[in-house]
Structures are given as structure tokens and as C-alpha cells.
py3Dmol code that shows the C-alpha trace and the ligand (Angstrom):
import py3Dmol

protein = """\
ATOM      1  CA  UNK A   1      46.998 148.638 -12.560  1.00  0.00           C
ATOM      2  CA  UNK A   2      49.450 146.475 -10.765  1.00  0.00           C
ATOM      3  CA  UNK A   3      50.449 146.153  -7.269  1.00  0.00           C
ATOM      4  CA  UNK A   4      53.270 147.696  -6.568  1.00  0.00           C
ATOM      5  CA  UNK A   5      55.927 146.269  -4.414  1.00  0.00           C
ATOM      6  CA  UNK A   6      58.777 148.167  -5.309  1.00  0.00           C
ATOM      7  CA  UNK A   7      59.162 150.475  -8.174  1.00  0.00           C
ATOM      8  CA  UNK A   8      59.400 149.140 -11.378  1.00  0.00           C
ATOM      9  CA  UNK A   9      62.667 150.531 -12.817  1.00  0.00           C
ATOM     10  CA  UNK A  10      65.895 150.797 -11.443  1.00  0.00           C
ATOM     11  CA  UNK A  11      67.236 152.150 -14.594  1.00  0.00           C
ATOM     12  CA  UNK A  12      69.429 155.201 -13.770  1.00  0.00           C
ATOM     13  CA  UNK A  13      67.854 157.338 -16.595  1.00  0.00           C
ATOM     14  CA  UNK A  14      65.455 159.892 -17.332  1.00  0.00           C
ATOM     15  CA  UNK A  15      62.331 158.426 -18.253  1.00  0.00           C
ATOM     16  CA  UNK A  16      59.985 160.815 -19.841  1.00  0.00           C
ATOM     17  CA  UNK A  17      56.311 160.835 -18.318  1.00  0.00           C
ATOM     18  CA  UNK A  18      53.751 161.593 -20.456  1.00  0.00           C
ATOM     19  CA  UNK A  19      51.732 164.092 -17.498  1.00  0.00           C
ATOM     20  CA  UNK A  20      49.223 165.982 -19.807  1.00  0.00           C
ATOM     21  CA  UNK A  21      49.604 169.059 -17.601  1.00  0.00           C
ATOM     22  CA  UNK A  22      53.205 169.726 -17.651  1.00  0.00           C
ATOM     23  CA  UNK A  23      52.906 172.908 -19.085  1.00  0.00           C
ATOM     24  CA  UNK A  24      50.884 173.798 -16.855  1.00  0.00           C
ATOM     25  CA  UNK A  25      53.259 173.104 -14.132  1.00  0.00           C
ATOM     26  CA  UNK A  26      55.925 175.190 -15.822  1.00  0.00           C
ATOM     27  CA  UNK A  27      53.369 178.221 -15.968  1.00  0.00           C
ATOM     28  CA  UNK A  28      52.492 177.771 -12.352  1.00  0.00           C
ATOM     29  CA  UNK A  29      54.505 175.748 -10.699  1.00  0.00           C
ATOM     30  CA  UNK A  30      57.375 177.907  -7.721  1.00  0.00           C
ATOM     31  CA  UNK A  31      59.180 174.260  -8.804  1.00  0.00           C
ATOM     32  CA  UNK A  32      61.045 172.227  -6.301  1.00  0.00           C
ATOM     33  CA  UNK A  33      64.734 173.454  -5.857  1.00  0.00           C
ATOM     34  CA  UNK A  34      67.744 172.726  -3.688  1.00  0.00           C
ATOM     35  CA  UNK A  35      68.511 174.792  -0.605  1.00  0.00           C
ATOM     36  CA  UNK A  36      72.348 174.244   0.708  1.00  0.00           C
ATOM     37  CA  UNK A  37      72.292 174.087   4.915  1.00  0.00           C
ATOM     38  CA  UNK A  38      75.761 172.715   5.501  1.00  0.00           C
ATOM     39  CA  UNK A  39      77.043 176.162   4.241  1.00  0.00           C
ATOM     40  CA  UNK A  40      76.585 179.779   4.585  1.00  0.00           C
ATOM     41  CA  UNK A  41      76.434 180.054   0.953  1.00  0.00           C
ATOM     42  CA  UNK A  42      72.205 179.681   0.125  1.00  0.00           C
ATOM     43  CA  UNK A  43      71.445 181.332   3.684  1.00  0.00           C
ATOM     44  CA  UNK A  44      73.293 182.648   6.764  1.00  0.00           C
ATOM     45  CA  UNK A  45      72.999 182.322  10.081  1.00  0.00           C
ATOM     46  CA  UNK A  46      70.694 185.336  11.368  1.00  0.00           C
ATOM     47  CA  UNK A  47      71.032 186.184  15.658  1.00  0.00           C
ATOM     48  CA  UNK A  48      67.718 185.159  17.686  1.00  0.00           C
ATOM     49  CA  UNK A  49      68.782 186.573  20.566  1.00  0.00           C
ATOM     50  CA  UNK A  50      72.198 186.176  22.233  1.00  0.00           C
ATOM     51  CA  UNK A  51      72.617 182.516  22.122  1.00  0.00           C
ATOM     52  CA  UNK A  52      70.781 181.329  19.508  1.00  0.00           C
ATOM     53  CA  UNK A  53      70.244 181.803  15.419  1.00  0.00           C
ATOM     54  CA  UNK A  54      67.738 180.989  12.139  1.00  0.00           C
ATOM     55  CA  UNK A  55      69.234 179.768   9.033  1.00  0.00           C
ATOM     56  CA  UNK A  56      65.976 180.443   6.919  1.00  0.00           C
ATOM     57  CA  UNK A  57      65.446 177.707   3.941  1.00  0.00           C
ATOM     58  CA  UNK A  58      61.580 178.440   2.973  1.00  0.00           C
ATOM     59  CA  UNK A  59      59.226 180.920   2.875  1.00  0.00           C
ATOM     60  CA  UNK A  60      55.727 180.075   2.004  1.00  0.00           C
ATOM     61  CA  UNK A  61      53.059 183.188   2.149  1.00  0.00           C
ATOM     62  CA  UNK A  62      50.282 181.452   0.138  1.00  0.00           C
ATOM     63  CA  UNK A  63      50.271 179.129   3.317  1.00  0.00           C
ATOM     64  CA  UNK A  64      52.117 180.844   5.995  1.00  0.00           C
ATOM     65  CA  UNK A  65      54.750 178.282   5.962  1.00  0.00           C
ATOM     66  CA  UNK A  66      58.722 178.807   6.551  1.00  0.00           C
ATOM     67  CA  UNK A  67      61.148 176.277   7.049  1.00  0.00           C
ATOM     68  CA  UNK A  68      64.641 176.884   8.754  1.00  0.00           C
ATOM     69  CA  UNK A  69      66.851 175.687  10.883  1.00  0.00           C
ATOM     70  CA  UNK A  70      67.062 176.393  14.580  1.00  0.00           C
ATOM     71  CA  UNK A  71      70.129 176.549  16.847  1.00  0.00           C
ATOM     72  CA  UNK A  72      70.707 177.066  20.347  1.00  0.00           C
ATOM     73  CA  UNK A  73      74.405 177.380  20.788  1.00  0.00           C
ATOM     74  CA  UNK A  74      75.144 176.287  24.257  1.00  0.00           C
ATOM     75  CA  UNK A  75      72.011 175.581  27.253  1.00  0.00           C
ATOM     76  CA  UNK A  76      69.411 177.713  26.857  1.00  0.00           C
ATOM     77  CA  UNK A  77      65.692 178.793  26.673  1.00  0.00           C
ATOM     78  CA  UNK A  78      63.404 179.258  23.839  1.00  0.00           C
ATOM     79  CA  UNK A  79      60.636 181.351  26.094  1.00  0.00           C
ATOM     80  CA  UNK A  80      57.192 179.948  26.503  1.00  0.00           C
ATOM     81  CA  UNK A  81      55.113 180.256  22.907  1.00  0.00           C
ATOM     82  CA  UNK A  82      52.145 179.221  21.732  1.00  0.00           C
ATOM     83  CA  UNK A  83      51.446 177.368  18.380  1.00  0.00           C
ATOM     84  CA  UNK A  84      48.081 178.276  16.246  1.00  0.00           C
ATOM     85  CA  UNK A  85      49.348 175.674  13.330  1.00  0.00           C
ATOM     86  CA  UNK A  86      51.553 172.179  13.094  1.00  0.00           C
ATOM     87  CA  UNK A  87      55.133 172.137  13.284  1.00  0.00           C
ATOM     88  CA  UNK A  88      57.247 169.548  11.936  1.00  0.00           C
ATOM     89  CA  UNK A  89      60.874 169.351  13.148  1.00  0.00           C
ATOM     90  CA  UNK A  90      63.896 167.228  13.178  1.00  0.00           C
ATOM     91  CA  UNK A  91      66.821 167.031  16.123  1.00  0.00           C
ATOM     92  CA  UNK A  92      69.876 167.512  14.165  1.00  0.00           C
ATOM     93  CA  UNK A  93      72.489 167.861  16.712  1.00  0.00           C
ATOM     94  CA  UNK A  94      72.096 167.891  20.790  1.00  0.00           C
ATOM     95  CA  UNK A  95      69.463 167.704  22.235  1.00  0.00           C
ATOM     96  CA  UNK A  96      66.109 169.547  23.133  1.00  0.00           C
ATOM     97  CA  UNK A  97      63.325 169.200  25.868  1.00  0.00           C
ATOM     98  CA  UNK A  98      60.290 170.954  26.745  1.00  0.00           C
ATOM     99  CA  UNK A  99      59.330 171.872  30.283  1.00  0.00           C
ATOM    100  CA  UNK A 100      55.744 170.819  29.437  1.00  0.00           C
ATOM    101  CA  UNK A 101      56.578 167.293  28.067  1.00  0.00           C
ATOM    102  CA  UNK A 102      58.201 164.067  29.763  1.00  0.00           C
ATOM    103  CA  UNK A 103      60.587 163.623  26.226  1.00  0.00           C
ATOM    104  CA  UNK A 104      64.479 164.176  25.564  1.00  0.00           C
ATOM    105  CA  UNK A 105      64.659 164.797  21.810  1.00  0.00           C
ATOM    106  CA  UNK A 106      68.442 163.579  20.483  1.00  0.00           C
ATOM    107  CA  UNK A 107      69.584 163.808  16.568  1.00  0.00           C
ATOM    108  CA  UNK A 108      67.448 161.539  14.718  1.00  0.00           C
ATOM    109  CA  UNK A 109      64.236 162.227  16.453  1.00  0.00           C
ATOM    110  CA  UNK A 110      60.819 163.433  14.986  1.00  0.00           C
ATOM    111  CA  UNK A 111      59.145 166.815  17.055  1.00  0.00           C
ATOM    112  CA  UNK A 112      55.952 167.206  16.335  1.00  0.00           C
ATOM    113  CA  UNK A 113      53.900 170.121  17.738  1.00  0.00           C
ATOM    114  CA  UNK A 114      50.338 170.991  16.842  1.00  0.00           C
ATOM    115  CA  UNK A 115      47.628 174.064  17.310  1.00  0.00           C
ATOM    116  CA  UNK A 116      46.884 174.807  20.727  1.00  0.00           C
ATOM    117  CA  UNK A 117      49.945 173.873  22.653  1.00  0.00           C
ATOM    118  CA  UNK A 118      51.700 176.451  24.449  1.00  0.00           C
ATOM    119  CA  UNK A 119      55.627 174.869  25.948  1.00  0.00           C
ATOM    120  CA  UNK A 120      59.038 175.816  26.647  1.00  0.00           C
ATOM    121  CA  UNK A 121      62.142 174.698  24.921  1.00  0.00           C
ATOM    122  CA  UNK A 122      65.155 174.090  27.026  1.00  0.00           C
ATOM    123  CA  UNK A 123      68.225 172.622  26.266  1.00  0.00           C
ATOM    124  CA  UNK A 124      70.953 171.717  28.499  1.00  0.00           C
ATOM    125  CA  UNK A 125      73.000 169.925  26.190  1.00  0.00           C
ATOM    126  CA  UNK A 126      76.907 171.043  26.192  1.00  0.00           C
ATOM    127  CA  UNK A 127      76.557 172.325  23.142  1.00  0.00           C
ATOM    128  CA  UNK A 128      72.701 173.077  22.746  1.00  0.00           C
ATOM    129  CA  UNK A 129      71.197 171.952  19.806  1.00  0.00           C
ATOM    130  CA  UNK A 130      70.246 172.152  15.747  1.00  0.00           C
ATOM    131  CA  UNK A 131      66.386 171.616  14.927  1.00  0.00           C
ATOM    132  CA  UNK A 132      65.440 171.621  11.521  1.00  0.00           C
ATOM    133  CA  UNK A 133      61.417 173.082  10.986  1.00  0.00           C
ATOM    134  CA  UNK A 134      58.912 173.241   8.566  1.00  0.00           C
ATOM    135  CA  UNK A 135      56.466 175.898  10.432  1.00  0.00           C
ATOM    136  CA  UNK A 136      53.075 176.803  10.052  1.00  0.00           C
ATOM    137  CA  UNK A 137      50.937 179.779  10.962  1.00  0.00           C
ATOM    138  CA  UNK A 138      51.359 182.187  13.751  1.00  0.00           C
ATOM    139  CA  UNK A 139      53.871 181.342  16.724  1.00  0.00           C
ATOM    140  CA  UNK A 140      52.299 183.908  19.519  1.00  0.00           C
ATOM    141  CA  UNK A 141      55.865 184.408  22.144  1.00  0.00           C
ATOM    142  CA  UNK A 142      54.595 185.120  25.629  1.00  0.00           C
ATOM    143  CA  UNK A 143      56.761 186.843  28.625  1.00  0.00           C
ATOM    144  CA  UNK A 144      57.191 185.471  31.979  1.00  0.00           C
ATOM    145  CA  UNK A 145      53.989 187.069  33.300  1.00  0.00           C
ATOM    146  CA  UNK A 146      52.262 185.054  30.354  1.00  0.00           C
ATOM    147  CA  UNK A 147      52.026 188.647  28.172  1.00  0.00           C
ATOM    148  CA  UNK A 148      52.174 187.969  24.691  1.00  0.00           C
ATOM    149  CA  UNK A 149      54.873 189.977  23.567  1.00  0.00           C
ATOM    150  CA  UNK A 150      54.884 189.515  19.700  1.00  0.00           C
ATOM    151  CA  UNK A 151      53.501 187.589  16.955  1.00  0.00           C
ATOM    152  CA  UNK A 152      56.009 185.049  14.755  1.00  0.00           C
ATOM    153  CA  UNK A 153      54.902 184.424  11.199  1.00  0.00           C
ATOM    154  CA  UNK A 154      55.961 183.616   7.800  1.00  0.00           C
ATOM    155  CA  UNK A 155      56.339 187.458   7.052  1.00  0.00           C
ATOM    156  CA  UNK A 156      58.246 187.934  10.346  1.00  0.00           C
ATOM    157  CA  UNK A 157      60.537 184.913   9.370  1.00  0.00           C
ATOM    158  CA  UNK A 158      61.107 187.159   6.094  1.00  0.00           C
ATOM    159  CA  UNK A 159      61.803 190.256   7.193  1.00  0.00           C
ATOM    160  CA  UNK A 160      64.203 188.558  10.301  1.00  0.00           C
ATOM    161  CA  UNK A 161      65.878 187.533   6.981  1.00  0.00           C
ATOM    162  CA  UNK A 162      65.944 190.134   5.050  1.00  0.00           C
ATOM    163  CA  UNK A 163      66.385 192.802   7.733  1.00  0.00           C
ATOM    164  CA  UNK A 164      69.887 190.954   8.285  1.00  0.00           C
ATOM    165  CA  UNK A 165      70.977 190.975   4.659  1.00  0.00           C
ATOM    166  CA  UNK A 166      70.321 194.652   4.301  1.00  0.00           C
ATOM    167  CA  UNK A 167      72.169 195.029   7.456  1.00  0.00           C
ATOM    168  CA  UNK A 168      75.338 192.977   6.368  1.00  0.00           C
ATOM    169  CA  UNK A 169      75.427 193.896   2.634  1.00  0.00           C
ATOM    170  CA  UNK A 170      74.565 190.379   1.600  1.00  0.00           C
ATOM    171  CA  UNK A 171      72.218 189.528  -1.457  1.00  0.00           C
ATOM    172  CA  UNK A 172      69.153 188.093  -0.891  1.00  0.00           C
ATOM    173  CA  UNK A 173      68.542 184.832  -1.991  1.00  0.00           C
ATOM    174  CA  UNK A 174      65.310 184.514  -4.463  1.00  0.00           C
ATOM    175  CA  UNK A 175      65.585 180.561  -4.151  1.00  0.00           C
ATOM    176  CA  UNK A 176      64.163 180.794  -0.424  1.00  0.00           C
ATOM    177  CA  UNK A 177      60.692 182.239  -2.011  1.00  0.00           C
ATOM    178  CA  UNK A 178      58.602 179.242  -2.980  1.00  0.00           C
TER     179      UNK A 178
END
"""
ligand_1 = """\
1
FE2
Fe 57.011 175.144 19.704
"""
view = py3Dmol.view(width=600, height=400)
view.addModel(protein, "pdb")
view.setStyle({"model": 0}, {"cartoon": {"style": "trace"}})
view.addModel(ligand_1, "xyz")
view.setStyle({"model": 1}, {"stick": {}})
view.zoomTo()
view.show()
């Protein structure tokens, strides 16, 4: 096989791959799919408390994964938690500390947060901040006396969701199931 440098063609057409298992994909496959976040339209913006609110994109239960977006809508506290898988997230807008770590994160930047880690996200940005996630595994959320007070997890995420639809006559969306 050649060494690739660059891929081979830029021609703006579908080029049919022979895969020998494609229909197995079909059969098996949740298949990849576009989730809207500039809009209210896929997925609406669900209270987290006072100041702050989920737009949920994913929901993974084979793996306990959920992907959404985070906002804190002025300065503000997400209370001390602690992580038992990774978290990937993105800075959209604002900007984001922890009280554990020496790191500003501003729009642009790569948050990454592993099992183990327990922290406190503060922002005192004017207008708080926008983090996109892709979550894994539980999120254990502790009160100020370090008691945990509940468990976060991909089935939480969904019924935060779904609880809100119900609630507000909306339909829920079967493209946020992978
Ligand atoms: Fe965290």
C-alpha cells in the first residue's frame, strides 16, 4: 500500500467503497447523524439550576456516554464533583476555571478531565460560558461538607431531558439516541 501524504482524491463525488460488511452496518449500525446546536430546533435548552442549562446532543447507554452542551449564563459555580470516567470538552464561549487547577480555559481550548479527579468549575466571565462535552460514566456531585448528594449518568442526562419535554409539551427527539 502506499504512503499516504494526503488523500488521494479531491474529486467532489461519491465514490463507492467496496466494504464487504456494509450490510452489516445497515443491520447494526445506530449510523452517524447530524445534531443542530445553534438552534432550539434538534434539542432545547433544559434549567441546571438557576443560572445555568444542558442542551443534550447524545445519549450513549451501551457505554454510558452523553454529549451536550453546557452553559453557565453569567459567573457562577458548578459545585465540587467527582469524575469516575474521561471527559472531553470544548470552551465555546467565555471562559471557565477550576479552583483545583492553575488554567483559564477561553473559546478554542481543549478540557480534558479524567477518572479520579474531583474540582470545581467557576466562571467569572461577564457572561459565563458555553462548554461543549462528550461525557463518560458516573459524575458523583458532592455538597459543601463533601456529602455526595447524587449520582450524574447517561440515564440521568436522559431523563433531565426527557423529564423537560414531558413538562413543556415538546416531542422528543429519537435522533439524540445513538
Ligand atoms: Fe468535571
Amino acid at each position: 500500500m502506499a504512503t499516504m501524504t494526503a488523500p488521494p482524491s479531491d474529486k467532489a463525488e461519491i465514490v463507492d467503497i467496496k466494504y464487504p460488511y456494509k450490510e452489516i452496518v445497515e443491520r447494526c449500525s445506530p449510523a452517524g447523524r447530524y445534531i443542530d446546536a445553534q438552534t432550539d430546533v434538534d434539542s432545547p435548552w433544559v434549567p441546571f439550576g438557576p443560572n445555568a442549562a444542558i442542551k443534550h446532543l447524545a445519549f450513549d447507554v451501551r457505554r454510558n456516554l452523553y454529549s451536550n452542551i453546557l452553559w453557565v449564563k453569567s459567573p457562577g459555580v458548578i459545585g465540587t464533583h467527582f469524575h469516575r470516567g474521561t471527559i472531553t470538552m470544548v470552551c465555546l464561549e467565555g471562559s471557565v476555571r477550576y479552583l483545583e487547577y492553575d488554567w483559564v480555559a477561553s473559546p478554542g481550548g481543549l478540557i480534558l478531565e479524567v477518572p479520579g479527579e474531583s474540582h470545581t468549575l467557576v466562571t467569572e466571565h461577564p457572561e459565563g460560558c458555553k462548554l461543549f462535552g462528550w461525557m463518560e460514566g458516573p459524575i458523583d456531585f458532592y455538597d459543601g461538607d463533601a456529602n455526595l448528594v447524587e449520582t450524574v449518568d447517561v440515564f440521568w442526562m436522559i431523563n433531565h431531558y426527557e423529564t423537560h419535554c414531558r413538562d413543556h409539551q415538546m416531542k422528543i427527539n429519537p435522533k439524540l439516541y445513538l
